[in-house]
VOPAGU-2260 file (C-alpha; in pm, 1 decimal, decimal comma):
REM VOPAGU-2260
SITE   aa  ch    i         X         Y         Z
SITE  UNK   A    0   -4209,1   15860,8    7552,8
SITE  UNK   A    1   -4043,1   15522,0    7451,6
SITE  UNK   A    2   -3897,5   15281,6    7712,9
SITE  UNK   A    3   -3549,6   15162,1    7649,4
SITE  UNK   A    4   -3658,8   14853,4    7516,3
SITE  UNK   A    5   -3904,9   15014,5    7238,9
SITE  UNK   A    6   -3559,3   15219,0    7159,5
SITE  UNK   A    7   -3381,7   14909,4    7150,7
SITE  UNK   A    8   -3629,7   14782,6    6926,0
SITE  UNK   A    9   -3638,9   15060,3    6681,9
SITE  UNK   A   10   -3267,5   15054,3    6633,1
SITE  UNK   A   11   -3254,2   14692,2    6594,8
SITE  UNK   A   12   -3559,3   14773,9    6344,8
SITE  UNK   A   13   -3388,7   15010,7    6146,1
SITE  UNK   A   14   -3073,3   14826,3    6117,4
SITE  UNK   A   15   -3266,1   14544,0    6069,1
SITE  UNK   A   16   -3467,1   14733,4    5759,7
SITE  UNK   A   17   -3061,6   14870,0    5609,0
SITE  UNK   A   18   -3001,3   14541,2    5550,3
SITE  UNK   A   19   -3271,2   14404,9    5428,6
SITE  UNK   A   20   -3408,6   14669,8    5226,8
SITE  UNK   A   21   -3443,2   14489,9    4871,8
SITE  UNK   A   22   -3580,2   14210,8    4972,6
SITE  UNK   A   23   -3936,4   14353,4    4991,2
SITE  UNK   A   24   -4267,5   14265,1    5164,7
SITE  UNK   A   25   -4165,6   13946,3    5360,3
SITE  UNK   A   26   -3834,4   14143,8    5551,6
SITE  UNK   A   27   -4084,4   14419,4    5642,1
SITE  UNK   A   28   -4302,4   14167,6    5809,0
SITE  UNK   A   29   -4029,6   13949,6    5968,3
SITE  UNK   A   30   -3943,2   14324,8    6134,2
SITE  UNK   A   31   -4276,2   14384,3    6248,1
SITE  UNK   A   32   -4285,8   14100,1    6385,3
SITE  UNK   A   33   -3960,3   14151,3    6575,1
SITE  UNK   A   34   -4091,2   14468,8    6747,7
SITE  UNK   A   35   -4381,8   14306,2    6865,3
SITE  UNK   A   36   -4207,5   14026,2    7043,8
SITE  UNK   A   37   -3927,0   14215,9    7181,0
SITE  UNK   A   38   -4129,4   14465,7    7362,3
SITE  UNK   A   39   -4396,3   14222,2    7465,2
SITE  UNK   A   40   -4097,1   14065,1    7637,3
SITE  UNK   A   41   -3966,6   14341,4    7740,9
SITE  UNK   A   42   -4275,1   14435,8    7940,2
SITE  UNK   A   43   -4281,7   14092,9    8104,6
SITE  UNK   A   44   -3944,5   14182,6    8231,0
SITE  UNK   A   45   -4026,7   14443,2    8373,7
SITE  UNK   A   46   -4387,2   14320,8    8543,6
SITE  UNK   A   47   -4153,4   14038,6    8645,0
SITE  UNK   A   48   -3888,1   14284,7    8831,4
SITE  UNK   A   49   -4155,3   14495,4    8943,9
SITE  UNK   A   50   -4380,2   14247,7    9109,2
SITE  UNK   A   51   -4020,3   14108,6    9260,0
SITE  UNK   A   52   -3938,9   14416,7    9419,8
SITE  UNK   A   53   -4312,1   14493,6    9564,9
SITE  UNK   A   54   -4312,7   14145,9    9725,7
SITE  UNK   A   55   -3950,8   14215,7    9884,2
SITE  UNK   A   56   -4039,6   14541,6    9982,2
SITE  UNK   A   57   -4377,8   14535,7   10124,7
SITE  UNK   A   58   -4415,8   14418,6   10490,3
SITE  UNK   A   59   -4669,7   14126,2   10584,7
SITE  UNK   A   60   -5008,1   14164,5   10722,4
SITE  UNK   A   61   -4927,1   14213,4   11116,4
SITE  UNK   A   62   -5093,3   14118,4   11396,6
SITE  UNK   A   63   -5082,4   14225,5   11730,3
SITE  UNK   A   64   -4812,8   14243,9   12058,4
SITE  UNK   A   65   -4516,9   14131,4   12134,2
SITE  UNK   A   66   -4572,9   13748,9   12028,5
SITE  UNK   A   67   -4688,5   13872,2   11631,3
SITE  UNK   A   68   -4355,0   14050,5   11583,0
SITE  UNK   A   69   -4170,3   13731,7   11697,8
SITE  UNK   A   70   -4362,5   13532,8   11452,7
SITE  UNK   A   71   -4270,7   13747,7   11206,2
SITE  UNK   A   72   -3920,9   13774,2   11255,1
SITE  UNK   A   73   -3871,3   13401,9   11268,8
SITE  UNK   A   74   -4087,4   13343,7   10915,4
SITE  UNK   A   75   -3765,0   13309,6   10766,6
SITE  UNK   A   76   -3601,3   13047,1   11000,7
SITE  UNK   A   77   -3903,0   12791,4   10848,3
SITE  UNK   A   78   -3760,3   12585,3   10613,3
SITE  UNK   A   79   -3882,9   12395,5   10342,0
SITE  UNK   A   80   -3874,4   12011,4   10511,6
SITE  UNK   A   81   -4072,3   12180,1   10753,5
SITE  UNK   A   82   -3834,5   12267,2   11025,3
SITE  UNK   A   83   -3796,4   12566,4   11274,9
SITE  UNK   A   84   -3451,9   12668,4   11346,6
SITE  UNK   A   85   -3272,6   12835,3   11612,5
SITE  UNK   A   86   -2911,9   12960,5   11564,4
SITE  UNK   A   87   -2725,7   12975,6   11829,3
SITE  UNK   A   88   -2470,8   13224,9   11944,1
SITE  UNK   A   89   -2112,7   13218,9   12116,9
SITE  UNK   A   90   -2062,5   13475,1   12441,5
SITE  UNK   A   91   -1751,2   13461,3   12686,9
SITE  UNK   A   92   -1703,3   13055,3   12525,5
SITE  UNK   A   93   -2025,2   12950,1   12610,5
SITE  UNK   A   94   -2306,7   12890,4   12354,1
SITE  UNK   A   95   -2645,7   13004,0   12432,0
SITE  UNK   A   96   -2973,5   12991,5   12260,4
SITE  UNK   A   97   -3250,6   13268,5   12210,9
SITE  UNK   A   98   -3528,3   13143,4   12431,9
SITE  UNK   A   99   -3796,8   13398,3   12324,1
SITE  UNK   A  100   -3730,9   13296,7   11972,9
SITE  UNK   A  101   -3739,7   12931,1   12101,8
SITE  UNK   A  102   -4076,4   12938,1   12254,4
SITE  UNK   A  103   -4238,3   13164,2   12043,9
SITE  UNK   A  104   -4129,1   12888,3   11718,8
SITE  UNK   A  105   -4308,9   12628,8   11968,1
SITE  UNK   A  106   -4611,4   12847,7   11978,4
SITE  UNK   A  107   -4607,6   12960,2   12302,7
SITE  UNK   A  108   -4689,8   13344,8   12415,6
SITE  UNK   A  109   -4397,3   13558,4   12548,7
SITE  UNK   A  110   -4385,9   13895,3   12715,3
SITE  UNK   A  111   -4131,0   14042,0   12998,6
SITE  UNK   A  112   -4216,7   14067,6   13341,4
SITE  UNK   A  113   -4293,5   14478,3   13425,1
SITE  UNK   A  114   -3934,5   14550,2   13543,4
SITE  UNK   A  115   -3823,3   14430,6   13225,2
SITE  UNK   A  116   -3578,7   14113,9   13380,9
SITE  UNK   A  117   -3801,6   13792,9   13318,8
SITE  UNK   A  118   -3932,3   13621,8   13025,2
SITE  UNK   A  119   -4305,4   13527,9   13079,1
SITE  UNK   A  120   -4354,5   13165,6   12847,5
SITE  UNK   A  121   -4696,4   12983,0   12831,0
SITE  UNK   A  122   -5032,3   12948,1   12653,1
SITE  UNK   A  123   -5321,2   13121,2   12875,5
SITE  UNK   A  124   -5086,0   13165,3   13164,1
SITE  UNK   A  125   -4740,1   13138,8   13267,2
SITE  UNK   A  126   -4560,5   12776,9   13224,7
SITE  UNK   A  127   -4182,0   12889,3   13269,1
SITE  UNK   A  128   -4032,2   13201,2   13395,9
SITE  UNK   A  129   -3660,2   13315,3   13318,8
SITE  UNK   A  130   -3499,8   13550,5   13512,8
SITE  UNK   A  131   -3179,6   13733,5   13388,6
SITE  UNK   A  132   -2867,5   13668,5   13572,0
SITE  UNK   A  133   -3028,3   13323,2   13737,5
SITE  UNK   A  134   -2954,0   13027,1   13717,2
SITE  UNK   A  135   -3303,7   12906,9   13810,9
SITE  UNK   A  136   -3603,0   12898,0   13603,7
SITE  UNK   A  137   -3945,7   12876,1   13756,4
SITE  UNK   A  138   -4164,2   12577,0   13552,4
SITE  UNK   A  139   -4512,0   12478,1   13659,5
SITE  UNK   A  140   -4377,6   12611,3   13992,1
SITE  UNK   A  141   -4086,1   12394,5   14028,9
SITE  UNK   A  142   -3735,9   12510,4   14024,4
SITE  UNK   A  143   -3510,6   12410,5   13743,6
SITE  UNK   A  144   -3129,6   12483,5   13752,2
SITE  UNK   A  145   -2940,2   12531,9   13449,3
SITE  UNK   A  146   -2511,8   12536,7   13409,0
SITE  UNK   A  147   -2517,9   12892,2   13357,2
SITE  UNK   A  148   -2724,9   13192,2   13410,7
SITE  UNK   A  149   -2976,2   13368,6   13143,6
SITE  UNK   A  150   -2834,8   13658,3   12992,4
SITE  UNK   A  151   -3064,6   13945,7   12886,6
SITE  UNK   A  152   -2871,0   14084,4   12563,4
SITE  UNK   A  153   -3023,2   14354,6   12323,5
SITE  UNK   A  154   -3384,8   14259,6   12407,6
SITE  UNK   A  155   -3305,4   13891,1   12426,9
SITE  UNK   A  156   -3357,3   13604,8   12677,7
SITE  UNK   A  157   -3009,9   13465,3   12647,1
SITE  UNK   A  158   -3003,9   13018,8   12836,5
SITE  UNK   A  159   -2710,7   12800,3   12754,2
SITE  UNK   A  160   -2776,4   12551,9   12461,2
SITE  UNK   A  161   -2714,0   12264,4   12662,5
SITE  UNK   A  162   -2953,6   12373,5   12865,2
SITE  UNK   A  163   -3278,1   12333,9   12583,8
SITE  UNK   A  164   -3369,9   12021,4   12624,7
SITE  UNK   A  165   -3423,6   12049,5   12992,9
SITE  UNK   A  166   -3623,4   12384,0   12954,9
SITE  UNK   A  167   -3842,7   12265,6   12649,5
SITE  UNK   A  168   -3775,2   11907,2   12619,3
SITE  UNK   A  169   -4156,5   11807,2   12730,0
SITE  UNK   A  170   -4314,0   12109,2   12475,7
SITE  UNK   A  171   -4176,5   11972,3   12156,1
SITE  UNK   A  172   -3987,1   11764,4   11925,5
SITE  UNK   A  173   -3616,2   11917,7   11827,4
SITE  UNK   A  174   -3290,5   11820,3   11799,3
SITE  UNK   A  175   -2970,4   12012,9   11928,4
SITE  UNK   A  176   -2598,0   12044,9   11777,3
SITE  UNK   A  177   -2336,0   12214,7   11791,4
SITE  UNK   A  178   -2422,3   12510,1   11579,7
SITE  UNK   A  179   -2838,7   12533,8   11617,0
SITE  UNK   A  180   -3172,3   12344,7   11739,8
SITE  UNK   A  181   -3389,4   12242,0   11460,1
SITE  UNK   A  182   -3768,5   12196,3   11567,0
SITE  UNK   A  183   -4023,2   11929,3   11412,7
SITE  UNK   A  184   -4386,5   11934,4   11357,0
SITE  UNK   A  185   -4547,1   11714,3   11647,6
SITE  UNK   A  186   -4709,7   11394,1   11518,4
SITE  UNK   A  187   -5108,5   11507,3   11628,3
SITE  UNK   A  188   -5240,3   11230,3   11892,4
SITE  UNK   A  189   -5570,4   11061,4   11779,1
SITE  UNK   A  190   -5824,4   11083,0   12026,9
SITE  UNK   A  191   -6129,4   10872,8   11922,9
SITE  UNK   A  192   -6371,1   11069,5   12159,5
SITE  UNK   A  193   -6278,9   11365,1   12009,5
SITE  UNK   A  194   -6626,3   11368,8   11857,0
SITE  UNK   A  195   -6804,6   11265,7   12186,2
SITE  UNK   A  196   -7062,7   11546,0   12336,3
SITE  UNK   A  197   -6980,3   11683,4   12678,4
SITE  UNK   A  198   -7267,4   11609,6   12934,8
SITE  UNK   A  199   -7379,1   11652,5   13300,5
SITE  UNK   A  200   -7343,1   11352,4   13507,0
SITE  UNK   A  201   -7706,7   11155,2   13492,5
SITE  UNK   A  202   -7645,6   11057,7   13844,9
SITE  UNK   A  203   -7692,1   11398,4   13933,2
SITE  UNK   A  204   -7921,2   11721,5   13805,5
SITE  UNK   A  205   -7680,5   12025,5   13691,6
SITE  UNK   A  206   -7996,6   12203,8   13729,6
SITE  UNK   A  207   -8172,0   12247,1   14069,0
SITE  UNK   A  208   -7877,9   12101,6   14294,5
SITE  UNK   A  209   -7881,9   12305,5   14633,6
SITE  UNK   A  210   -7617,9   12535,5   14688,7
SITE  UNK   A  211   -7573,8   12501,9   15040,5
SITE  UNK   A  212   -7222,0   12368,4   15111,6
SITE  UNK   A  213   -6911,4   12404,0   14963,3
SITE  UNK   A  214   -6864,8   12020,2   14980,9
SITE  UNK   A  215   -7169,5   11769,6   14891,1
SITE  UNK   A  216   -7181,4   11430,0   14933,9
SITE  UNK   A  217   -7442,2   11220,9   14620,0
SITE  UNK   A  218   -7541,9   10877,3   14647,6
SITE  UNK   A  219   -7286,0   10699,9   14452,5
SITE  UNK   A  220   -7043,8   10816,7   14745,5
SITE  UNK   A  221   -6874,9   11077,9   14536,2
SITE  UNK   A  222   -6772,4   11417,7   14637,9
SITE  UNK   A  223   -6894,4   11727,5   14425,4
SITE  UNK   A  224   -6663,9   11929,6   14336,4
SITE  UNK   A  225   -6629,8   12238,0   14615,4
SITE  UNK   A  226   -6880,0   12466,1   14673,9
SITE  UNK   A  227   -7074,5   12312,0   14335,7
SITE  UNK   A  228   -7349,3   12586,8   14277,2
SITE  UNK   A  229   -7242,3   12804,0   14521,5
SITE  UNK   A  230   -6859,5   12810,4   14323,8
SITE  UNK   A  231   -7075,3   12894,2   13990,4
SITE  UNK   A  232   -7300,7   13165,0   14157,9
SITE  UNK   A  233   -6967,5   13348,7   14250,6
SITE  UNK   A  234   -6778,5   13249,0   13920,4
SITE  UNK   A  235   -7088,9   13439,8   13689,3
SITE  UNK   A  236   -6990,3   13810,3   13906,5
SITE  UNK   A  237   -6644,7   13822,9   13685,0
SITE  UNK   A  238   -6813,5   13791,9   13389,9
SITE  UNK   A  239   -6629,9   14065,1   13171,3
SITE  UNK   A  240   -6338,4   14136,6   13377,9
SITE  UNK   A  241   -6069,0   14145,2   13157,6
SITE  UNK   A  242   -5759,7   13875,2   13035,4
SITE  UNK   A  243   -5437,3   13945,5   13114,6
SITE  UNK   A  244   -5131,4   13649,7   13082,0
SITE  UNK   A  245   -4942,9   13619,7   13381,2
SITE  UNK   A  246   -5217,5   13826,5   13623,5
SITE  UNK   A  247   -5153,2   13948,3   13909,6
SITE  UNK   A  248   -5355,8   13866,6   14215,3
SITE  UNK   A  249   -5694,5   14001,5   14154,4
SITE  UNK   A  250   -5711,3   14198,2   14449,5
SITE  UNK   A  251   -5425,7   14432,7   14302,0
SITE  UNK   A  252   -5464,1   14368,9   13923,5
SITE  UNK   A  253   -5836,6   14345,9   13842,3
SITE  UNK   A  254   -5734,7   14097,9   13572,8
SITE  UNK   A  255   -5744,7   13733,6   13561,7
SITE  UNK   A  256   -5554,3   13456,7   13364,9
SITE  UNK   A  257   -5710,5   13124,2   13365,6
SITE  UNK   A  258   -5611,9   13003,8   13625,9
SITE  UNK   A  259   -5574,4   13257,4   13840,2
SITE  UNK   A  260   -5920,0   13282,1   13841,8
SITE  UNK   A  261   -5926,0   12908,4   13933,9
SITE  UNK   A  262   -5774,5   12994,7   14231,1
SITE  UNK   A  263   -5892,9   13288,2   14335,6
SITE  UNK   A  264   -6244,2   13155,2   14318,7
SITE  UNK   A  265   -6144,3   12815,5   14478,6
SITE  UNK   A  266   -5996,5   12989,7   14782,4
SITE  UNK   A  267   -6291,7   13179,0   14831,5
SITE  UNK   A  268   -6440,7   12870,0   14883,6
SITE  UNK   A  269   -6141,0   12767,9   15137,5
SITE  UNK   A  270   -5971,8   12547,3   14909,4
SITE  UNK   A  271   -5621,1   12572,2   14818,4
SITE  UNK   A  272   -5478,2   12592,2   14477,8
SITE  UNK   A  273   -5157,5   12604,2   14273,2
SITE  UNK   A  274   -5120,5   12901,7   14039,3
SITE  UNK   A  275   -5075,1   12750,4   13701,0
SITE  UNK   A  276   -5286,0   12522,4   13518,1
SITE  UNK   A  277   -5053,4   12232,3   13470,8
SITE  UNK   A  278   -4990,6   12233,0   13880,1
SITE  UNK   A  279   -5391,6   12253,0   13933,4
SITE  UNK   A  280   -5420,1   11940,1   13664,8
SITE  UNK   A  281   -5204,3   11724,3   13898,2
SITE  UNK   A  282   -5487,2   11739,0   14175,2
SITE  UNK   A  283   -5800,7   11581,7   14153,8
SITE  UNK   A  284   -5968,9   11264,5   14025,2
SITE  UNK   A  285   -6028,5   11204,2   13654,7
SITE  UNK   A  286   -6369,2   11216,0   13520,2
SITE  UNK   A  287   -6474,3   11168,9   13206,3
SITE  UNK   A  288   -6649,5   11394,2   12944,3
SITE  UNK   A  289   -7023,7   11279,5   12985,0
SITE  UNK   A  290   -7005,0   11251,4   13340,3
SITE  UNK   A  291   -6940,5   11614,7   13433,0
SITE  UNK   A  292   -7081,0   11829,6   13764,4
SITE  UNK   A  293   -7069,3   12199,9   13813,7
SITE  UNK   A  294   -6750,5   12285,5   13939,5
SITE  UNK   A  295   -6541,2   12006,1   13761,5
SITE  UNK   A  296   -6206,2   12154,4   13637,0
SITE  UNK   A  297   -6207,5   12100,6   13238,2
SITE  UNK   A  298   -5821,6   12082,3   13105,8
SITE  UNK   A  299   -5750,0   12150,2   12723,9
SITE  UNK   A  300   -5386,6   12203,0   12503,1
SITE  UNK   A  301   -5338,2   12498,6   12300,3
SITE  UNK   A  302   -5275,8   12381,7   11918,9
SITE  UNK   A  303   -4927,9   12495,6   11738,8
SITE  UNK   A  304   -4758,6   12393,9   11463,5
SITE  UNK   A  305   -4471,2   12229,0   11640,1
SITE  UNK   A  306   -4608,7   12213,3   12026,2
SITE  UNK   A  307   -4681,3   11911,2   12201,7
SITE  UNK   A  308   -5105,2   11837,6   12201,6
SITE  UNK   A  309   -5068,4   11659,5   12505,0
SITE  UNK   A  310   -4978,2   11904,6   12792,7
SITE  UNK   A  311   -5232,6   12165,7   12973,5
SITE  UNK   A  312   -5262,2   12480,9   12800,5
SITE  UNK   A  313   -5619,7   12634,2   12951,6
SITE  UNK   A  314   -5840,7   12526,3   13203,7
SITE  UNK   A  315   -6202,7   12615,3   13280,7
SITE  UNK   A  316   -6490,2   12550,3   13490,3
SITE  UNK   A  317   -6753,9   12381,8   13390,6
SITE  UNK   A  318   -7114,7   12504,9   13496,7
SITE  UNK   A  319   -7318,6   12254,0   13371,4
SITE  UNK   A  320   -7522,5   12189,1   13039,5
SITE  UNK   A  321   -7206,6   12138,6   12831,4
SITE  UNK   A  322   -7115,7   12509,5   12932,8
SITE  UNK   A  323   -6808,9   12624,1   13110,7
SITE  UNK   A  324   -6697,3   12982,6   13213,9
SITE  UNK   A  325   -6317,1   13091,1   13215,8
SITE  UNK   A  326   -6071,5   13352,6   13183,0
SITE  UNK   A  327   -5946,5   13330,7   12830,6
SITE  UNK   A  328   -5819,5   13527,1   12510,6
SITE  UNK   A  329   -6029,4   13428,2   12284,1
SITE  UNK   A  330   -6301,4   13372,5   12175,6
SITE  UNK   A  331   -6370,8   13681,0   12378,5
SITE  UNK   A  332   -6145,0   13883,4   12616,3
SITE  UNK   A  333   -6196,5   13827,1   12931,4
SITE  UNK   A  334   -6385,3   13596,8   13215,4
SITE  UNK   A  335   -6692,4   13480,5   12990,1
SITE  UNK   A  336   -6912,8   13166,7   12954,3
SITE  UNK   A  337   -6829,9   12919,0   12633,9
SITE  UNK   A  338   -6990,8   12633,6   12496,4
SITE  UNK   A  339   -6793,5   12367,9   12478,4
SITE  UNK   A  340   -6992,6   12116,8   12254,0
SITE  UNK   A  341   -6831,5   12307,0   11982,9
SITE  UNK   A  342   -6516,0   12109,0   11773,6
SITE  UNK   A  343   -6238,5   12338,1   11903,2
SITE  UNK   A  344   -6299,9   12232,4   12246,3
SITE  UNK   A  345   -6375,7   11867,8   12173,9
SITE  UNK   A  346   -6098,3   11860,7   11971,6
SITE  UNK   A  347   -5828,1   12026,6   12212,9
SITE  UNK   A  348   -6013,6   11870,1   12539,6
SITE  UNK   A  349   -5747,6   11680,4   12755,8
SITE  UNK   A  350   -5932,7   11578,5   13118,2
SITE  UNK   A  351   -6153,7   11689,3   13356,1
SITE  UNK   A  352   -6097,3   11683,8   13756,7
SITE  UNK   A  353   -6291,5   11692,0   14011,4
SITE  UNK   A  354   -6153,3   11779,7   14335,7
SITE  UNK   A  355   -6233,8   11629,6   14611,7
């Protein structure tokens, strides 16, 4: 059955032929001719319309949870110089901003608390907490007040505009006005030991070190970190237990986050911790990379697009021979052992503590 352009073609043939039908061999092939080219491009046409419509029409590859559909939904707000955008919206005269849609553009991880009235924001645990109808947000477990409280609308975490550059100021580069925030790739930092191996202090064997108190003075009148062996020996009996961001205590969730199993294992050992991993960074004394014990708190970023490579994202322990066990995502899921002499972790490595 012919198309409508092969009709078209055969009437403009034909008419084509009326007109020119004493003039012999050469109008014949001029017509031939004709048909060829107008259904060839004809065809393209409609390839062209066709291939149009199946890109418009058929969905992206997904991933998984909450975070993937939020990535997906803000693919069109990238623009072409590279920008992220975030309209915002007018409610009783006030402008607010979408703060899911905010942090998720950063390239954090979101999800709402269980009763459905917080946002959860961080990398491989909770950073920032918003709570609807408050005022106060919960950030690396300091309170932050803003003008006005959240508003949960239609599935969305609702914080004045105004109120951005407090919340998020630290996480990423942006600009604010009167109608939207418009987010910037980060400049990446150059770290030129990003291609230097971990290693186990020389002053002091990984390997053989007696696990007999939680606190061990060594002869260069440095304290281990706690419970040194002894922390590792009761670290390696999670192995497995499932990830979960923003974790409950163990004791009632049977999950961990990253640093909630910092903590948990640290107060087993009678030491007190903060819950997140930018509040356990603050504690300690710096050590560097080829200098590690077991025990030492290893601190890394999270990489994204328009986040800042300079703040905590993860944490781990490190149990000697350039090995440290944590509570992570990926690249498993779950409390597992990782080594870290791999790029990734070199790459994303921040500082290592050791309390003391």
């Amino acid at each position: 059955m012919p198309t409508p352009c092969q009709e078209g073609a055969g009437r403009q043939m034909a008419g084509t032929w009326r007109r020119g039908q004493g003039r012999g061999a050469l109008a014949l092939l001029l017509i031939l001719l004709l048909i060829s080219a107008s259904v060839a491009g004809c065809g393209e046409r409609q390839n062209a319309n066709h291939d149009g419509r199946q890109q418009a029409n058929t969905p992206g590859q997904k991933g998984t949870g909450r975070q993937s559909a939020l990535e997906e939904n803000n693919a069109e707000h990238l623009l072409e110089l590279g920008r992220a955008i975030v309209p915002f919206e007018k409610l009783d005269g006030q402008t607010y901003a979408d703060a899911e849609k905010m942090a998720g553009l950063i390239g954090f991880h979101t999800e709402y608390s269980e009763d459905g009235k917080s946002l959860l924001i961080g990398d491989h645990d909770v950073v920032m907490t918003i709570t609807d109808q408050s005022r106060e947000v919960v950030k690396e477990e300091r309170t932050l007040t803003m003008s006005k409280p959240a508003r949960l609308m239609d599935g969305r975490m609702l914080v004045p505009s105004n109120e951005l550059k407090k919340l998020f100021g630290d996480e990423a580069v942006f600009t604010v006005d009167a109608v939207q925030a418009a987010i910037f790739p980060k400049p990446q930092r150059e770290d030129t030991a990003a291609s230097q191996d971990f290693a186990d202090d020389p002053a002091v064997r990984a390997e053989g070190r007696k696990a007999h108190a939680p606190w061990t003075a060594h002869g260069d009148g440095d304290a281990s970190s706690p419970a040194g062996a002894e922390l590792i020996k009761e670290a390696k009996r999670y192995l497995g237990v499932k990830y979960q961001f923003g974790a409950a205590h163990y004791a009632t969730s049977k999950r961990f986050d990253c640093s909630s199993f910092v903590q948990y294992l640290f107060a087993k050992q009678g030491v007190d911790m903060p819950r997140t991993a930018r509040a356990q960074a603050r504690l300690g004394k710096e050590v560097a990379r080829d200098k590690l014990r077991q025990g030492d708190l290893l601190y890394f970023y999270v990489p994204g697009r328009f986040k800042n490579d300079t703040t905590v994202g993860h944490v781990g322990i490190y149990i000697g021979n350039q090995q440290m066990i944590h509570a992570s995502p990926l690249p498993q899921d779950g409390v597992q052992i990782t080594d870290i002499n791999k790029p990734y972790w070199k790459e994303t490595f921040l500082f290592a503590k050791r309390i003391s």
